[in-house]
matplotlib code that plots the C-alpha trace (Angstrom):
import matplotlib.pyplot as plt

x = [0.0, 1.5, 2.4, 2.5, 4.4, 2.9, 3.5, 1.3, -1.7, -4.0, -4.1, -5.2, -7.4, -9.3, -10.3, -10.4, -12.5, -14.4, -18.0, -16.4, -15.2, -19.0, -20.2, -17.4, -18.5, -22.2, -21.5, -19.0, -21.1, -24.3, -22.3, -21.5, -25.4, -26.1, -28.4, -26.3, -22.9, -20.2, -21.9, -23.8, -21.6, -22.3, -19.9, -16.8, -15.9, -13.2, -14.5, -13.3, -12.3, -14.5, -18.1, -19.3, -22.0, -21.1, -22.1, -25.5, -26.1, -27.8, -26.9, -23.5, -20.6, -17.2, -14.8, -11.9, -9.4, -11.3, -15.1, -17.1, -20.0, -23.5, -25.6, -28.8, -33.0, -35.9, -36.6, -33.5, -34.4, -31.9, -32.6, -30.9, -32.5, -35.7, -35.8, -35.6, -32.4, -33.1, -29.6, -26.5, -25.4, -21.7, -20.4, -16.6, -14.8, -11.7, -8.6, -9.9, -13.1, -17.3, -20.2, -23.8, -24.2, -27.7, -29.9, -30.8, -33.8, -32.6, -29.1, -27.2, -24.6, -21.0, -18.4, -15.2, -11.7, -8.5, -5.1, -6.0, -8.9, -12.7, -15.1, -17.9, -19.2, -22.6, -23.9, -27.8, -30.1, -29.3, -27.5, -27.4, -24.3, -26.0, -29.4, -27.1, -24.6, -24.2, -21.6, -17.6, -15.6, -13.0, -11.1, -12.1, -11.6, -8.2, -7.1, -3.2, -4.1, -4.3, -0.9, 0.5, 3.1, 4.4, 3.4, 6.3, 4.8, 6.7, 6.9, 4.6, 2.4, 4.6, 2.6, 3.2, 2.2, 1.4, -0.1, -3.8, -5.9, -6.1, -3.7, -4.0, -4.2, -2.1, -2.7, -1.2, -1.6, -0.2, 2.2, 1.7, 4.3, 5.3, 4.1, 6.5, 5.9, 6.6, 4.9, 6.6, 9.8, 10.0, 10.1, 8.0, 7.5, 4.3, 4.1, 0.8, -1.5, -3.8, -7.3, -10.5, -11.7, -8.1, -4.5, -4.2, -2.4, -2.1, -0.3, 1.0, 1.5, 2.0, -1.3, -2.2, -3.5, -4.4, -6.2, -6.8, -6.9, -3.7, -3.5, -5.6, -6.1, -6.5, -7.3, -6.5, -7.4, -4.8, -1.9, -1.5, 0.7, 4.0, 3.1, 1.8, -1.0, -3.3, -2.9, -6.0, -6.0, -9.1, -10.6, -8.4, -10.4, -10.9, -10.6, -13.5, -11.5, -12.3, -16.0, -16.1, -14.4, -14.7, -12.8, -10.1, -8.7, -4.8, -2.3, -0.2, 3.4, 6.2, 7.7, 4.6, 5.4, 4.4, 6.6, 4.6, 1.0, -1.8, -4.1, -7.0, -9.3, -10.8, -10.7, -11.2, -14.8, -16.9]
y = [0.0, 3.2, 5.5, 9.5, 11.1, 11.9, 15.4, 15.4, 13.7, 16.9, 18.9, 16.4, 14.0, 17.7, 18.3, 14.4, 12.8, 9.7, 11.5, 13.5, 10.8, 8.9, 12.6, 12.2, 8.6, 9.5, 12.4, 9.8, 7.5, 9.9, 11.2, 7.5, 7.2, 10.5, 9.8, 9.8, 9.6, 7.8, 4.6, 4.9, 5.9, 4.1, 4.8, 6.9, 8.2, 10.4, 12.6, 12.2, 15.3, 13.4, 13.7, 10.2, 8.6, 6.6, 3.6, 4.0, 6.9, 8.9, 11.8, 12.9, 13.5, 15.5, 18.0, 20.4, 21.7, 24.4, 22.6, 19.6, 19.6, 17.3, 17.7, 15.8, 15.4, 15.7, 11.4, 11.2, 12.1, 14.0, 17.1, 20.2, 21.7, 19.7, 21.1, 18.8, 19.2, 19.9, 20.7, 21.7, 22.0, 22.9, 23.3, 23.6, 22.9, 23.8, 21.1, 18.4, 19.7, 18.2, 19.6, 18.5, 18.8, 16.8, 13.7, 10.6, 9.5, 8.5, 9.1, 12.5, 12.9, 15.2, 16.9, 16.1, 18.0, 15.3, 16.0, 18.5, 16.2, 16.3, 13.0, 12.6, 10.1, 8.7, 9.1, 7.4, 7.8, 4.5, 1.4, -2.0, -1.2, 1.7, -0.1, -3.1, -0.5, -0.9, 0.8, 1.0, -1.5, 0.2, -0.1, 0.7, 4.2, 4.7, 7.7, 6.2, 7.3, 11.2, 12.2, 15.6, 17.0, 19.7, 21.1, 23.1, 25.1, 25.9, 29.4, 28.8, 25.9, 23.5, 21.9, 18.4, 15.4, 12.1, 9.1, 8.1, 4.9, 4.7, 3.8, 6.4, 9.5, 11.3, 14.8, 17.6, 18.3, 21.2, 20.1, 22.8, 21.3, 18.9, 17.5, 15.8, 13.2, 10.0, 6.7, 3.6, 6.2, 6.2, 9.9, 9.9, 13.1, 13.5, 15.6, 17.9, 18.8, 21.6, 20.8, 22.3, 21.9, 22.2, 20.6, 16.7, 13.9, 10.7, 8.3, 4.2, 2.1, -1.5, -1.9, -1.8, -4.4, -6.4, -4.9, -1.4, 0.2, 0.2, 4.2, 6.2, 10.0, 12.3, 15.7, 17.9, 21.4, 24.2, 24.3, 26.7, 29.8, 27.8, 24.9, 22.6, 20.2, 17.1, 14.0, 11.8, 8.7, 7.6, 10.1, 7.8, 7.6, 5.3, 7.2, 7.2, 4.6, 1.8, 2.2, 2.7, 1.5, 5.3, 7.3, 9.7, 9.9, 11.0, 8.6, 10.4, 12.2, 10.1, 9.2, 9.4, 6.0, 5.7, 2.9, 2.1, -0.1, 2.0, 0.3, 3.1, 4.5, 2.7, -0.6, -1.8, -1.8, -4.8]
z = [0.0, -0.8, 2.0, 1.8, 3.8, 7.6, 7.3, 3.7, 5.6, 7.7, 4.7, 2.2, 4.2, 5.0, 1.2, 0.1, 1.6, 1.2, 0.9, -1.6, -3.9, -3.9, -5.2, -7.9, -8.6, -8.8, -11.5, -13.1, -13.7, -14.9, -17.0, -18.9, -19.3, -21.0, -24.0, -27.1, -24.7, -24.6, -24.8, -27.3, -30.5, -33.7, -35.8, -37.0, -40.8, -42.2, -44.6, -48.2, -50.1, -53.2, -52.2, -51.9, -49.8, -46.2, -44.9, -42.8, -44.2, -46.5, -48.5, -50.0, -47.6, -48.3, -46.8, -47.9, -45.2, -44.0, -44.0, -44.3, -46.3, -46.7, -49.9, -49.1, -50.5, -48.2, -49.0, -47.3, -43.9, -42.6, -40.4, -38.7, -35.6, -36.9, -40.3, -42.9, -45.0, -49.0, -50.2, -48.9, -45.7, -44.6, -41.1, -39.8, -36.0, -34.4, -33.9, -31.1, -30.9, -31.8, -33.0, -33.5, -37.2, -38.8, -37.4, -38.9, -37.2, -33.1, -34.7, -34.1, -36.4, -34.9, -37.0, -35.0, -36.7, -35.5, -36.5, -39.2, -40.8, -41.0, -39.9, -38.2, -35.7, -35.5, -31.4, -31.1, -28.1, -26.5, -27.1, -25.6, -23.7, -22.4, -21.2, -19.5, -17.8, -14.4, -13.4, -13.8, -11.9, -9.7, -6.7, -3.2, -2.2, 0.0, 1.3, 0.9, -2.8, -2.2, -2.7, -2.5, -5.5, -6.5, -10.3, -12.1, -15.5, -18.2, -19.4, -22.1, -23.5, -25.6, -28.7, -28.3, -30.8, -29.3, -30.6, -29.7, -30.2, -33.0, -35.4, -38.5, -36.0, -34.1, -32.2, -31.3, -26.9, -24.7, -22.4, -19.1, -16.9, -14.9, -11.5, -9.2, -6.9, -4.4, -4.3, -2.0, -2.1, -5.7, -7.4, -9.9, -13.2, -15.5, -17.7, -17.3, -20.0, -19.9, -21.0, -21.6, -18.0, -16.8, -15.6, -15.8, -16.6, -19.1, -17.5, -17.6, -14.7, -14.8, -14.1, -17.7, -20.2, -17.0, -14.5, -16.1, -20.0, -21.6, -20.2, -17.7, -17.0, -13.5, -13.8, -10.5, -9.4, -10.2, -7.8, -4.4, -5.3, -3.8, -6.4, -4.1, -6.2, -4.3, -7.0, -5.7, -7.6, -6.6, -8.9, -11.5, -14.8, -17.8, -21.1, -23.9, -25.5, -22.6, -23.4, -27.5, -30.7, -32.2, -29.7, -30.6, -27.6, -27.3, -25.3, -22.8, -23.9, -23.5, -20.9, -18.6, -17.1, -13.2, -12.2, -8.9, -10.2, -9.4, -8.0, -7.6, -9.5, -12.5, -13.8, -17.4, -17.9, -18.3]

ax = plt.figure().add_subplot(projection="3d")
ax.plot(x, y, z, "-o")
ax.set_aspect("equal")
plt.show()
């Protein structure tokens, strides 16, 4: 079991706390059974610069560099807002993000721009893995998991290009920092990305490919002004990978290799 230091324990069993973590588990997990969420995606398609039709689909689908573009009929079904579409329809995103863009019946249709490209991923209103979810396996909460670092930024963001999961992508991710950390008196160094809802970290432990995905993420509230961070691995999480085959999601920057297993947080799912 890993042991923080003694000094470490007042101020982080104080604002980690057990009751804390089921509020985190509760929103977790609602947020995994969100109608047309992460368990219930469909499908995934690069779009082709030669307008073409895709499979389960209707309509003609094609992008350029800077958008995508549908042309579709009325017969064909497709709407916008609840308008039926007759003609053409174009829409554009920034790098790494997703927008709604038309729907095909129960199906909602996102336009997703990855590494530079265009595609589009098919989300519906349910799905058998979302009626049969029952929760994420994980490990017990243990306060021996709330470990106290320190996070050192960089002057500026770095752009940084990792791999992801899948195998004809990779992305571009902003490196923050690094935190620094012990676990069983082993240092340990991540480096930090900053994300949309703030500072985190993709991360290996041995752990992975047995009892957890093959990588994992933590996000953690911003550091106190001497640099001092809280790293509570029970709030460990599964990526959107674990649950789908048409996630994009980015595998951490190399050499983000925590040589103690982690054993909190989440398993690989069911």
């Amino acid at each position: 079991m890993v042991q923080p230091h003694i000094e470490q324990r007042t101020r982080m069993t104080q604002a980690y706390d057990i009751d804390s973590w089921h509020t985190f588990r509760a929103r977790r997990e609602a947020e995994l059974v969100e109608p047309h969420g992460w368990l219930t995606l469909q499908g995934f398609h690069w779009l082709p610069t030669k307008p073409g039709p895709l499979p389960g689909l209707p309509g003609t689908w094609s992008a350029t560099q800077a958008e995508a573009r549908l042309d579709a009929t009325a017969i064909d079904g497709l709407t916008i807002d609840g308008v039926t579409l007759d003609g053409a329809s174009t829409l554009t995103v920034a790098e790494a993000g997703r927008l709604p863009w038309v729907d095909f019946g129960e199906v909602q249709v996102e336009l997703l721009r990855r590494g530079g490209r265009l595609a589009i991923r098919l989300r519906a209103e349910s799905s058998a893995a979302r009626e049969a979810f029952d929760g994420v396996e994980h490990f017990d909460f243990d306060p021996d998991w709330v470990i106290e670092g320190t996070y050192e930024p960089y002057d500026e963001l770095r752009p940084t290009e990792v791999a992801t999961i899948r195998p004809d992508l990779r992305q571009s991710v902003k490196a923050s920092g690094e935190v620094r950390f012990t676990l069983d008196g082993r240092p340990q160094r991540l480096t930090v990305t900053s994300m949309k809802y703030g500072l985190g970290v993709e991360f290996h432990d041995p752990t992975n490919g047995d009892e957890t995905p093959a990588w994992r993420q933590l996000k953690f509230a911003e550091p106190d002004p001497d640099g001092t961070v809280v790293l509570d691995f029970n709030r460990t999480v599964d990526m959107w990978f674990a649950f789908t085959a048409y996630a994009t999601c980015p595998a951490p920057i190399e050499g983000n290799h925590v040589t103690v297993p982690v054993r909190a947080g989440e398993k690989t799912p069911r």
